[in-house]
Structure formats: structure tokens, C-alpha cells
C-alpha positions as CSV (number, residue, x, y, z in Angstrom):
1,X,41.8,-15.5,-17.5
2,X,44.1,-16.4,-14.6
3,X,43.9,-14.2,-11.3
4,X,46.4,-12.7,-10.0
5,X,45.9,-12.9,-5.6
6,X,48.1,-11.1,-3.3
7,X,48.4,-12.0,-0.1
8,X,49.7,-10.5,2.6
9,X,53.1,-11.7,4.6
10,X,54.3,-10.4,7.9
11,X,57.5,-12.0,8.8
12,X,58.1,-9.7,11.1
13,X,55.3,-10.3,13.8
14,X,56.5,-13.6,13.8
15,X,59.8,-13.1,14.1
16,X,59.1,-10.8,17.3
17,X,57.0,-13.0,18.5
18,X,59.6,-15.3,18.9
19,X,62.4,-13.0,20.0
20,X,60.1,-12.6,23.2
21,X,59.1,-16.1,23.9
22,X,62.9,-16.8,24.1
23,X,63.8,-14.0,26.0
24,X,61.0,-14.7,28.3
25,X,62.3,-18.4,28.7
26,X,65.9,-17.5,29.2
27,X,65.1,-14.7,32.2
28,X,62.9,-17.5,33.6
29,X,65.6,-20.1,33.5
30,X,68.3,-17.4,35.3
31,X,65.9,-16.6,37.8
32,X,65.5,-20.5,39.2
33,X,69.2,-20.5,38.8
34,X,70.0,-17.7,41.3
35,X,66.8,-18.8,43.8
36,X,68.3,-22.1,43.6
37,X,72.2,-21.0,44.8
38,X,70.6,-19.0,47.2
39,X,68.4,-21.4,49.2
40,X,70.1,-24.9,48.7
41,X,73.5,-24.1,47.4
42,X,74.7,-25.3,44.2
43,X,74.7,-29.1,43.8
44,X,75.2,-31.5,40.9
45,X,71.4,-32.1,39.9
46,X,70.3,-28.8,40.1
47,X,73.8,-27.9,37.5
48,X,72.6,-30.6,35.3
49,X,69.1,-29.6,35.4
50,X,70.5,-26.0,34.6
51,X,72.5,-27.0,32.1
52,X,70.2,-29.2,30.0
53,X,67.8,-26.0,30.1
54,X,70.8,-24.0,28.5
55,X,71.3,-26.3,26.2
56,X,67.6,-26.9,25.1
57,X,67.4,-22.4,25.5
58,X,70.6,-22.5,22.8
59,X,68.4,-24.9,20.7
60,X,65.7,-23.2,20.4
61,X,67.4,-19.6,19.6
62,X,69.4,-21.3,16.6
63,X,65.7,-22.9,15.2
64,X,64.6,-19.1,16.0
65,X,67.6,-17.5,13.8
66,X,66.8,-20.3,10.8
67,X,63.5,-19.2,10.8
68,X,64.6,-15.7,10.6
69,X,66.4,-15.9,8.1
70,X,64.0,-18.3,5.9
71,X,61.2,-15.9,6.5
72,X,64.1,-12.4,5.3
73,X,64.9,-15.0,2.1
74,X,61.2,-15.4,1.7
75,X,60.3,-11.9,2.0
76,X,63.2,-10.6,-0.8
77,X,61.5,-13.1,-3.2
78,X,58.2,-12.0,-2.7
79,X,59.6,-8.2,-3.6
80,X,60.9,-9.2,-6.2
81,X,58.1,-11.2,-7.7
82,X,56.0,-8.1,-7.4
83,X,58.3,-5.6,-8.7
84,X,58.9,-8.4,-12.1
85,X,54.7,-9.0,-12.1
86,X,54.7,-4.5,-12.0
87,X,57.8,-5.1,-15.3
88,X,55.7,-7.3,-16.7
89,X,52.2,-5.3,-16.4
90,X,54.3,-2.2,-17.8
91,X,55.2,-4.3,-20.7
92,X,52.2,-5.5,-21.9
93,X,50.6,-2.1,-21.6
94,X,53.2,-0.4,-23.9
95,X,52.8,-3.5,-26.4
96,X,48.9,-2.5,-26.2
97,X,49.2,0.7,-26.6
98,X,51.4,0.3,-29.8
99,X,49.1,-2.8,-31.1
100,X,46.0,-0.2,-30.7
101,X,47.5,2.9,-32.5
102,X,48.9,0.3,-35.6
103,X,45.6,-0.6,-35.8
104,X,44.1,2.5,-35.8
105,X,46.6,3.6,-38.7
106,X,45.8,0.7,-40.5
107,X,42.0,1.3,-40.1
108,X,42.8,5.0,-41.4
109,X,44.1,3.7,-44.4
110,X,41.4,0.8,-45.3
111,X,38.2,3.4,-44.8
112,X,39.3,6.7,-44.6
113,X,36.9,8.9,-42.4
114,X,34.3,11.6,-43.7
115,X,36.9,14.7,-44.5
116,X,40.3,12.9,-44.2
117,X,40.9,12.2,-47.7
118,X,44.1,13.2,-48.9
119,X,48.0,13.3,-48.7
120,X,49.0,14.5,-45.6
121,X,51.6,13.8,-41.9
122,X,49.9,11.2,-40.1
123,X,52.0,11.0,-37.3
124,X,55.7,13.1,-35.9
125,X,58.2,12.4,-33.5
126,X,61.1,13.5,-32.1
127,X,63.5,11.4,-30.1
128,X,66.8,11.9,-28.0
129,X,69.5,11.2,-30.8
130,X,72.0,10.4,-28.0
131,X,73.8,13.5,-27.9
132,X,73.5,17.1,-26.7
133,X,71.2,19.4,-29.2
134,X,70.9,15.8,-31.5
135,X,67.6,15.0,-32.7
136,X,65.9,12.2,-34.4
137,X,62.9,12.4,-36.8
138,X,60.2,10.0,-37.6
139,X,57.5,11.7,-40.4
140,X,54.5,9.2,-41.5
141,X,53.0,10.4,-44.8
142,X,49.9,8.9,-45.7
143,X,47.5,8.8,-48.4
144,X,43.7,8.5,-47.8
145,X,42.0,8.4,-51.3
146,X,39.6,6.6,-52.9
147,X,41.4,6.0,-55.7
148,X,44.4,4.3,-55.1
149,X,47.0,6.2,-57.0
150,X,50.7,6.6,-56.5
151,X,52.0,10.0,-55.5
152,X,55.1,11.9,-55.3
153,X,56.7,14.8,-54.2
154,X,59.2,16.4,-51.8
155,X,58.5,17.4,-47.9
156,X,60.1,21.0,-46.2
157,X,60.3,20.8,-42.6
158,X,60.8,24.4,-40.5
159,X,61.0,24.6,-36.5
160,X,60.3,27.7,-34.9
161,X,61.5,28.8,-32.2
162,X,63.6,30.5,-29.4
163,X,67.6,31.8,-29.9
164,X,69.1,33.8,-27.6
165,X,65.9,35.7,-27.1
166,X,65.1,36.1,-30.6
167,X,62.5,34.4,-32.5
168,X,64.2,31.4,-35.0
169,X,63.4,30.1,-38.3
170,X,65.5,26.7,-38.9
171,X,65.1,24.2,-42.1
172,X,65.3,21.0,-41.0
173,X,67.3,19.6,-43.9
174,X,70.0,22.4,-43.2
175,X,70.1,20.8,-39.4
176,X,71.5,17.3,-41.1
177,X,74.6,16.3,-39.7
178,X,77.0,15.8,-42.4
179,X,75.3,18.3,-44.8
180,X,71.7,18.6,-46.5
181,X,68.9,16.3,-46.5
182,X,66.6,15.8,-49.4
183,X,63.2,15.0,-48.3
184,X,61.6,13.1,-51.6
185,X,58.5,10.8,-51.2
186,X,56.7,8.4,-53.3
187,X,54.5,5.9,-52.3
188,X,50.6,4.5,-52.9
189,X,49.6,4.1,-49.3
190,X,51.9,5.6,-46.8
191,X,56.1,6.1,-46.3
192,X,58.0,6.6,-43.4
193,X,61.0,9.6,-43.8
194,X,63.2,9.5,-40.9
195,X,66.4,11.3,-40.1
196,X,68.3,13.9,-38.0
197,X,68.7,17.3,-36.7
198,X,71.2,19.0,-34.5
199,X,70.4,22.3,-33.5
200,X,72.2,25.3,-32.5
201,X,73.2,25.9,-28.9
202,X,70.9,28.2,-26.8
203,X,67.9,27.2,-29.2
204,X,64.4,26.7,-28.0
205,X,61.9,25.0,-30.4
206,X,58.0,25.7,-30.2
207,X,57.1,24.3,-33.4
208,X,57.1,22.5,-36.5
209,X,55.7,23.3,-39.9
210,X,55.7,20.6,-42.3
211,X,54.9,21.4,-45.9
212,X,53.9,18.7,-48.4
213,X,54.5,19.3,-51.9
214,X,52.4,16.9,-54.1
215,X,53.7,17.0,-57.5
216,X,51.3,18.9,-59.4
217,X,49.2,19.8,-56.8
218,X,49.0,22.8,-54.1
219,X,50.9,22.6,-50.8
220,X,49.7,20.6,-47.8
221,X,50.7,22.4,-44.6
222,X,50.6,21.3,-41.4
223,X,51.8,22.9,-38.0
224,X,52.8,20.4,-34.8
225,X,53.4,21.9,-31.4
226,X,57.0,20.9,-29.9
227,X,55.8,19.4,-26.9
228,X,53.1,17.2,-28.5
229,X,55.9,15.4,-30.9
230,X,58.8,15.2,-28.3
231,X,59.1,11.7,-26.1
């Protein structure tokens, strides 16, 4: 497995450290300049000598601001190589976790563990349905038998919870938009039901009863806190 090494890059010690060589060259070369006026006068050689040491001071602060602005280039692509290698991590770690809970699911169903048999609610969510008060539903029935029979029946979901101060009792299939949901299952192994719920303003869930009805059979309940099936 390939290493990821990060080294560290400080542009801007060398970029100071350059700023002061050439700041210490340049008060250098003014200072000969003014000695020289003052105890010789100003001749030709001494103006060419001066000039030339301009000329080479102008050099070197241009090579200065190139490597200034290599080393500012090279320091936004190292940023952003880090902040894609932290994407990239993130990724892979959300894929992982979703890999590992499939599997688990899929293990559920292929050796069900001691006291598991039986039809219930694997797994519920709630999303953001992309508008205010919407809501939408994923349910996972599964089956966990030794036999491998098909079942069938219907599924009534309640939320409790909070209006206007007042405890709430809503059906979930009343919520729909558009009218009534029917919530029929059949299946051998497991089903997803998914759908929607928009809720009334100034209403605060807690909870979520799901009831399975098996035909011919007594009722499965379960109960899911609201904050353990919101994300």
C-alpha cells in the first residue's frame, strides 16, 4: 500500500530571506554612492561603476519577484492537493461505511442470529425532501426465517410528537402529498417501501411506531426514536 508523506514547505522564510539580502545590497550600494560624491566628486567611472551595480541590484530583485511568485503558485497547489487528498479520504470512508453495513444486511439475511428470526423493520430513515416540513421515507422490511417462505401484508406508520404544545398522533399515510399512501408488502427476503410525508406547521416529532401486519399472523411493532432515523 502506497504512503502518503507530507512534507513540509515554507516559502515564506525564503522569500524573506531574500527581501533582506536585497535590501541589504541596495543600502550598501547608496551608501558608496554618497561617500564617493562627497570625497572625490562625481566622475565618469565611479557613475559607471554605480550604474552597473543598479543595473545588476534591478536584476536581482526581478529574479527575487519570479521566485516569489513561483514559490505563491507552488504553495496554492500544494493546498489544494491536500484539501482534494482530505475529498478523497472523505469519500472512501463514506463508500466503507456503506460497503460494511450492506454487508452486514446481507449477512443478517444468509444466517440469521440467535433470536432474530422473523418479519420485522430492519433499517429507517428520514431525509430532507427539499422543502419546508417535506419528508422522505426509506423502511427495510426483512425476513429472517429458516424457512424461506414468501410473506405479505400491509405496514401502519404513526409519528408522535409535539404541536403547538400538545402531544400529536399523525399517520403517516395521511401525511402523503397528493392524498393517501397504501403501505402493502410482499416479498421472500426483504423489500424496500419508500415515500413521503409533509407535516403540519409548528409540529415536533419524537417518534415513530411502525406496525407490521403479517397476513395471518399477530402484529410486529416497533418504536424508532426521531433523532436516531433523521440524517
Amino acid at each position: 500500500m502506497a504512503r502518503l508523506v507530507v512534507k513540509h514547505h515554507r516559502p515564506l522564510r525564503t522569500w524573506l530571506t531574500g527581501i533582506a539580502a536585497a535590501a541589504a545590497f541596495m543600502a550598501a550600494v547608496m551608501a558608496a554612492f554618497a561617500y564617493g560624491e562627497y570625497r572625490a566628486g562625481y566622475d565618469r567611472q565611479a557613475g559607471v561603476a554605480l550604474r552597473s551595480a543598479l543595473d545588476d541590484a534591478d536584476n536581482r530583485n526581478a529574479d527575487l519577484n519570479e521566485q516569489i511568485a513561483v514559490l505563491q503558485q507552488q504553495r496554492e497547489v500544494d493546498q489544494n492537493s491536500r484539501q482534494q487528498v482530505q475529498s478523497n479520504y472523505e469519500d472512501m470512508q463514506r463508500k466503507l461505511g456503506d460497503l460494511q453495513e450492506q454487508l452486514a444486511f446481507y449477512k443478517g439475511i444468509v444466517s440469521p442470529g440467535a433470536g432474530q428470526e422473523g418479519l420485522h423493520a430492519q433499517s429507517l430513515k428520514f431525509s430532507n425532501g427539499g422543502a419546508p416540513r417535506l419528508y422522505h421515507y426509506k423502511l427495510v422490511l426483512i425476513q429472517l426465517r429458516s424457512r424461506e417462505l414468501k410473506v405479505a401484508g400491509s405496514v401502519v406508520m404513526k409519528i408522535y410528537g409535539v404541536q403547538d404544545g400538545k402531544p400529536t398522533m399523525l399517520d403517516a399515510q395521511a401525511l402523503a402529498p397528493g392524498g393517501k399512501l397504501a403501505l402493502g408488502f410482499a416479498f421472500q427476503y426483504f423489500q424496500d417501501m419508500e415515500g413521503d410525508v409533509f407535516f403540519p406547521e409548528n409540529f415536533q416529532p419524537g417518534r415513530v411506531e411502525v406496525s407490521i401486519q403479517e397476513n395471518g399472523h399477530e402484529t410486529v411493532q416497533q418504536n424508532f426514536d426521531w433523532t436516531s432515523v433523521i440524517g
